[in-house]
C-alpha positions in Angstrom: -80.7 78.1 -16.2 -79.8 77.0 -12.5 -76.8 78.4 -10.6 -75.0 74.8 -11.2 -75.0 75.1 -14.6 -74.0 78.8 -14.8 -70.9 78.2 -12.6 -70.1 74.8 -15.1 -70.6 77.4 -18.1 -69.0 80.7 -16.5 -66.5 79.2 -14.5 -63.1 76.9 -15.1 -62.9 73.1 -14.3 -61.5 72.2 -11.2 -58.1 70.5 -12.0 -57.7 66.5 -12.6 -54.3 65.4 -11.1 -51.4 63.3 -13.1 -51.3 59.6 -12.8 -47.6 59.5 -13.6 -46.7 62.3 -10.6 -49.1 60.5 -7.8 -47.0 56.6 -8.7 -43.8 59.0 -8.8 -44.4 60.5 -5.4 -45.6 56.6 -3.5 -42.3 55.5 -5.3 -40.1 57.9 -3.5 -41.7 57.2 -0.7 -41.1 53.5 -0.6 -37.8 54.0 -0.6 -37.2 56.4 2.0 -38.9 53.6 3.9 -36.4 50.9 2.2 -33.8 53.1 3.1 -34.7 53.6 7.0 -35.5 50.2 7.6 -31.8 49.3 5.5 -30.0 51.8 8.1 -31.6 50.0 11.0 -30.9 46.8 10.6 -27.1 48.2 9.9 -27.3 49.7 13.3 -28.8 46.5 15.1 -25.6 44.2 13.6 -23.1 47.1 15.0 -24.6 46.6 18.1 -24.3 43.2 17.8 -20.9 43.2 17.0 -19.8 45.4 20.1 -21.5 43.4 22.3 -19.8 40.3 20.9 -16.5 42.1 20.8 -17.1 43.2 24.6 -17.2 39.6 25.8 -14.2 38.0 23.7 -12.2 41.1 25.7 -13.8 40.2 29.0 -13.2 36.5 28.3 -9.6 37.3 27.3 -8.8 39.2 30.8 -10.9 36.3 33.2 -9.0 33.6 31.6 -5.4 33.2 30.4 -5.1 32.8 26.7 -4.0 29.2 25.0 -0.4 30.4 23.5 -0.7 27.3 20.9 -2.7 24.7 20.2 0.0 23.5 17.1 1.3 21.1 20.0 -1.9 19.2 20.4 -3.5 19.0 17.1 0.1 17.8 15.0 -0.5 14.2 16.1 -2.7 13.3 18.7 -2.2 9.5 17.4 1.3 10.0 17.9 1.3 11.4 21.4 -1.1 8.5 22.8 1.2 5.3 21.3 4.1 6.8 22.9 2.4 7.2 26.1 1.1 3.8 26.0 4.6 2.4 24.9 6.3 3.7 27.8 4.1 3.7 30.5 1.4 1.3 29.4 -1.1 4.0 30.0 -4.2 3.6 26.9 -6.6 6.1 28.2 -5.6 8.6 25.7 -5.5 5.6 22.7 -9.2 5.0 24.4 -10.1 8.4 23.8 -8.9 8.8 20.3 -11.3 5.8 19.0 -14.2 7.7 20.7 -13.2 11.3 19.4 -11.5 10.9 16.6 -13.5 8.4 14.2 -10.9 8.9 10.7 -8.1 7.6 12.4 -6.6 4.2 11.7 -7.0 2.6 15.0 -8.4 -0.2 16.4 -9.1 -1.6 19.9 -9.0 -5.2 20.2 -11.1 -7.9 22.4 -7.6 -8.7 24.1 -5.9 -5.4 24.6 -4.1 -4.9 21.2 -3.7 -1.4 19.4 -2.7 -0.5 15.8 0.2 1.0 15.2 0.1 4.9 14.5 0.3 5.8 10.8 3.7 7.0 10.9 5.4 4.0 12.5 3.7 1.6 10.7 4.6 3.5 7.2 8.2 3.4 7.7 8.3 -0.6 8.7 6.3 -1.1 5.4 8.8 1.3 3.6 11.7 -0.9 4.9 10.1 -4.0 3.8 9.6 -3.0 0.4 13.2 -1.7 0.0 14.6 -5.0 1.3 16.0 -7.4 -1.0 13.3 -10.5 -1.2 10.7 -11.7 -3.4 8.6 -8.8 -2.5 10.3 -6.2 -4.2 9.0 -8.2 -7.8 6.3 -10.1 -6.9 2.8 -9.2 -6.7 1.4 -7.8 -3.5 -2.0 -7.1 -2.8 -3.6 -5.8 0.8 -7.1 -7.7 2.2 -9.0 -7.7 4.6 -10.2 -11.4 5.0 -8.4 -14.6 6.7 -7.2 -15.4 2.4 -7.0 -14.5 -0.8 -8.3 -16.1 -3.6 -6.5 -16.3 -7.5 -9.0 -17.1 -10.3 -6.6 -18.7 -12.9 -7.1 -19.9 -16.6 -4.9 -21.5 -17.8 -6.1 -23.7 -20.4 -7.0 -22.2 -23.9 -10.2 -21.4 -25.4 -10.9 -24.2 -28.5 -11.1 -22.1 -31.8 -11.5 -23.3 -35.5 -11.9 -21.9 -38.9 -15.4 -21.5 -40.1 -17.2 -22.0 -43.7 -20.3 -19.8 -45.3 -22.4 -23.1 -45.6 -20.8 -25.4 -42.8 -22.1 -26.4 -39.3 -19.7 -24.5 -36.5 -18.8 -27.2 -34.0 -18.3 -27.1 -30.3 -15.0 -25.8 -28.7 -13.3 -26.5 -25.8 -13.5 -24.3 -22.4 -11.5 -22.7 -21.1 -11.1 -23.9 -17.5 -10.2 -22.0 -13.9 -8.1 -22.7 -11.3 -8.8 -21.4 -8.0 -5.6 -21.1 -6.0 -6.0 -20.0 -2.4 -3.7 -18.2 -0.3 -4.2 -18.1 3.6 -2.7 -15.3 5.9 -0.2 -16.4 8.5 0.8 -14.4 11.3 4.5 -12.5 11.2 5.3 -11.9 14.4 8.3 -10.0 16.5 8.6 -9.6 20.7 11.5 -7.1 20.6 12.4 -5.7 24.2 13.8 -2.3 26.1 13.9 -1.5 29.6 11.9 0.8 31.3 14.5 3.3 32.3 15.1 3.7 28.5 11.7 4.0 27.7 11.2 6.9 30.3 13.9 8.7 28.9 12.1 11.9 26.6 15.1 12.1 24.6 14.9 8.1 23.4 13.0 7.8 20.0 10.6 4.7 20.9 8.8 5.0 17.4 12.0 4.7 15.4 13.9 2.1 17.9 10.3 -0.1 17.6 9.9 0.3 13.8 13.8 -0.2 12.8 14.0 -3.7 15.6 10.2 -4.5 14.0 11.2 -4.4 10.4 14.5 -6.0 10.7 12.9 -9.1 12.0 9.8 -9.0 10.2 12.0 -8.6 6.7 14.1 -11.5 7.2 11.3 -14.1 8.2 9.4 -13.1 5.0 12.2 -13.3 2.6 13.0 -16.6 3.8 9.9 -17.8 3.8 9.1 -16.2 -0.1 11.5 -18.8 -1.1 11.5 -21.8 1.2 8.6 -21.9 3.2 6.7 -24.7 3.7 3.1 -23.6 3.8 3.0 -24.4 7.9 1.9 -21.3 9.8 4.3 -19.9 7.2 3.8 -18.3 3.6 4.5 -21.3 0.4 7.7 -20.5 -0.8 7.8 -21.1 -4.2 11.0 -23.6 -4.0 8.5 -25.3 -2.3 6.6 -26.7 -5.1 7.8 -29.9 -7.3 10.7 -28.7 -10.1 10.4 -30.8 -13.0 12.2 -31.1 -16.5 10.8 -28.1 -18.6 10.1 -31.0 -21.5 7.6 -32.8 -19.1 6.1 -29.5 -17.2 2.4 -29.7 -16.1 0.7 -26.9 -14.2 0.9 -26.9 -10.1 5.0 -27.8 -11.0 7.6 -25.3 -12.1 9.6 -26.4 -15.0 13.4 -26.4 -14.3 16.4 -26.5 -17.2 19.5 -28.6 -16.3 23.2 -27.2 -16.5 24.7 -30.7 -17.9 26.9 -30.8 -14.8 25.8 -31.8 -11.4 26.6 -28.8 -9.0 28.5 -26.4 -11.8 28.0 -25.1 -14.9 29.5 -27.0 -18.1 33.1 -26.4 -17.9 32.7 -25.9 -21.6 30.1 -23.3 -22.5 28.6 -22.4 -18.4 26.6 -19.9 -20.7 24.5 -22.0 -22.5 22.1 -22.7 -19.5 21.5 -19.0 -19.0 20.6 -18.4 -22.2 18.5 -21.9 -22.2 16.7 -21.0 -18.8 15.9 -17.6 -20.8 14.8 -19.0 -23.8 12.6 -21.9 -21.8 10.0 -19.0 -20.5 7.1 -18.1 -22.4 7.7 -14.8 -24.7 4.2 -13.5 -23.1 6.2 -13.7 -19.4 9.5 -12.6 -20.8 8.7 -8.8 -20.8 8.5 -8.2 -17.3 11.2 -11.4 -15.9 14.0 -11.0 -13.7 16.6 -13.2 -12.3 16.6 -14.2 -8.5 19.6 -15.6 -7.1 21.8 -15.0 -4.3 25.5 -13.4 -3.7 28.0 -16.6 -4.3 25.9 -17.4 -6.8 25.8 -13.8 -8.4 29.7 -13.8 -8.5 29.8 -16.8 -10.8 27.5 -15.5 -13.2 29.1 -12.3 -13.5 32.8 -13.5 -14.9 30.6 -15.2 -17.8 31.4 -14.4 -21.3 29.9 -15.0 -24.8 31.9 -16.5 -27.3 32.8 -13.1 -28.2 34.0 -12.8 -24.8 31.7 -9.8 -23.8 30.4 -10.5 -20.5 26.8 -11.7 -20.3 26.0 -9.2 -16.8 26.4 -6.4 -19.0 26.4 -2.4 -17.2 23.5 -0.1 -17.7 23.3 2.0 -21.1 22.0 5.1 -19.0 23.9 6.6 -15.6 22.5 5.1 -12.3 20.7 2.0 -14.4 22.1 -1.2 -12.2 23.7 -3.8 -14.9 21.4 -6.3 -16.5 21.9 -10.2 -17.4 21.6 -10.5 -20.9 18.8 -7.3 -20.5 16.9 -8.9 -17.6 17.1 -7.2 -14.0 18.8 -9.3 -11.2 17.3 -9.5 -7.5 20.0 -10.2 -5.2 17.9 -12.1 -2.8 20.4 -14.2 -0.1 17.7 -17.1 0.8 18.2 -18.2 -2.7 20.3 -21.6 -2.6 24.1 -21.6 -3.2 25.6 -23.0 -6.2 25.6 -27.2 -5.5 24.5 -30.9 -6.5 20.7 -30.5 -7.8 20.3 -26.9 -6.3 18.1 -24.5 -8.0 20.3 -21.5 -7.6 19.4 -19.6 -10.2 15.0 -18.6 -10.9 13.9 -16.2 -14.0 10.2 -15.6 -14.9 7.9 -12.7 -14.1 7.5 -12.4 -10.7 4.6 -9.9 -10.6 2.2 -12.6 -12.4 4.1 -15.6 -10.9 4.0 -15.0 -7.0 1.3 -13.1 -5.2 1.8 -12.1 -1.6 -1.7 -10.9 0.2 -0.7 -9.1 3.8 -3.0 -7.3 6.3 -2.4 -3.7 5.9 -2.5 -3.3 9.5 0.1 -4.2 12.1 -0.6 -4.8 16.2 1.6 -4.1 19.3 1.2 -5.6 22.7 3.3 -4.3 25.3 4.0 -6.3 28.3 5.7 -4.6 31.4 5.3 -8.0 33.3 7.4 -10.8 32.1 10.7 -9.9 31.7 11.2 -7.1 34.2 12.8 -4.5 34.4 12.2 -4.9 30.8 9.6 -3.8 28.8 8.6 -6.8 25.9 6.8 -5.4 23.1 5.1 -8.1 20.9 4.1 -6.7 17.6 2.2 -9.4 14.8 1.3 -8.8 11.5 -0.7 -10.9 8.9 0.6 -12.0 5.8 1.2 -14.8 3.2 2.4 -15.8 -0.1 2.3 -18.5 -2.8 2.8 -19.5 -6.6 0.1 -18.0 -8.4 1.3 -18.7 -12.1 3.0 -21.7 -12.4 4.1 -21.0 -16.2 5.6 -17.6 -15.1 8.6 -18.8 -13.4 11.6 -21.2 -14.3 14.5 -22.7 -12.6 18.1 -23.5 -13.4 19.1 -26.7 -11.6 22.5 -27.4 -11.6 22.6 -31.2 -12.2 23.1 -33.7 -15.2 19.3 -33.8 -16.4 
């Protein structure tokens, strides 16, 4: 027996160490090194962040602090138009089309700018509010020279069909194309300089109030007796002819049985008839349009009950109705007279379209009319009979 084996026999094993207490001990070492390299990185950003803290103080004491900036970014826009209305100077209106891409304004080849959002909201506001065809008529923005109205107007053919029998051909239905071209609205308003340079003169408000005054009494006019030439179509414009005999591109008229009155015996029958000659599918949404004299006839009309046909509202702060139908009071309207068509009922909304730029432009000209300052301000916009079924006429004649 060798000494080897003696000692193997004799002796005790040397001791095998525990797989689960070496993986234990590199685990807890891992993450003291997780945790060291953790706290570093924690120390770098502090470091960071006193450095960066360092240099906003030293910045702060080289240079004087900006005590607002709410002045300069609540309307840039704003700000520049004024400028350029009373000084001429566009520089800053320059700089806002470079800078500031999402605003709404335009250079022109020939000088003109866009009016700032605010000023060109409250002219659109007064438009709408005044009393003309647009406040029941269709209106639609675009962005090309016209519009375009697809019409059909003819009916589809239809016919009953057998189990066993052939199904014949129908008619088709046919399309108008009615086109309405933009005409330009236009105002040259004027103030003098020493006015304008005055801080505590509102040019905005003074420019939109003289603007919209002008610009709503050319297109109510216009709505309902233009003639077409640099001008909207007014829809008076087109041929009346008897309801009976009405074709489309006319609009049917019904007579009062008296030239330039009412019948003396029953003025309300040619209400009710001028009602009565619209299509039901047009009645829904109708109105009356007629102007102030004409309004104070109509109102002293009774029934043969002697209720009065302009009857008040059923709820508080609903205006009166004529027999149920709203009334526009518009004053272009003719007055009551031999073969005038005071009085016009249809639907509006499908019978007249009116297609306007929704931009406006101002030119200012310090030149011409000094000391005065001449502000020319244009806006695009037309109108025309889009439905010749939706709208009817009472003439006040014999037949």
């Amino acid at each position: 027996m060798t000494t080897e084996t003696k000692a193997r026999v004799g002796g005790a094993l040397p001791e095998t160490p525990d797989p689960a207490t070496e993986a234990k001990a590199a685990l807890n070492g891992f993450l003291k090194e997780i945790k060291g390299f953790q706290e570093e990185v924690n120390l770098k950003l502090k470091q960071q962040e006193e450095r960066m803290t360092m240099m906003q103080t030293k910045t702060m004491i080289a240079g004087r602090p900006a005590l607002s900036t709410a002045a300069t970014e609540e309307a840039p826009h704003q700000k520049a138009f004024a400028a350029y209305l009373r000084s001429g100077d566009d520089d800053a209106l320059r700089g806002l089309i470079l800078e500031g891409k999402g605003l709404n304004t335009a250079v022109s080849a020939e000088g003109g700018y866009l009016v700032d959002p605010q000023t060109s909201a409250t002219i659109s506001g007064v438009l709408k509010s005044t009393a003309s065809i647009r406040a029941v008529a269709n209106v639609v923005n675009v962005e090309a020279t016209s519009y375009d109205v697809l019409v059909d107007h003819s009916e589809m053919g239809s016919g009953w069909a057998t189990e066993t029998a052939a199904l014949s051909e129908t008619a088709t239905p046919q399309i108008d194309r009615i086109s309405i071209p933009l005409h330009e609205l236009a105002a040259m308003p004027k103030a003098s300089q020493r006015l304008l340079d005055d801080a505590a003169f509102d040019v905005e408000t003074w420019l939109a109030k003289r603007i919209a005054e002008k610009f709503a009494r050319a297109e109510a006019g216009a709505f309902v007796n233009g003639d077409g030439v640099d001008k909207p179509t007014g829809f008076l414009t087109h041929t009346a002819v008897a309801n009976d005999l009405w074709s489309w591109g006319n609009l049917g008229y019904v007579a009062t049985g008296t030239d330039g009155d009412f019948s003396a015996s029953n003025p309300a029958d040619a209400i009710v008839d001028l009602v009565y000659a619209l299509d039901a599918e047009y009645r829904a949404n109708a109105s009356f349009v007629m102007n102030s004299k004409t309004a104070g006839a109509v109102r002293k009309m009774k029934d043969v009950d002697g209720r009065f046909l302009w009857s008040d509202g059923l709820q508080a702060g609903e205006p009166a109705r004529l027999m149920g139908y709203p009334v526009l009071i518009a004053e272009d309207m003719p007055d009551i007279g031999s073969g005038a068509s005071a009085i016009a009922f249809g639907d509006f909304g499908a019978g007249y379209t009116i297609a306007e730029r929704p931009e406006m432009r101002v030119l200012r000209d310090p030149f011409s009319a000094k000391p005065h300052v001449i502000f020319y301000a244009s806006k695009r916009v037309g109108g025309d009979v889009s439905d010749f079924a939706a709208i009817k006429l009472l003439k006040f004649a014999i037949a």
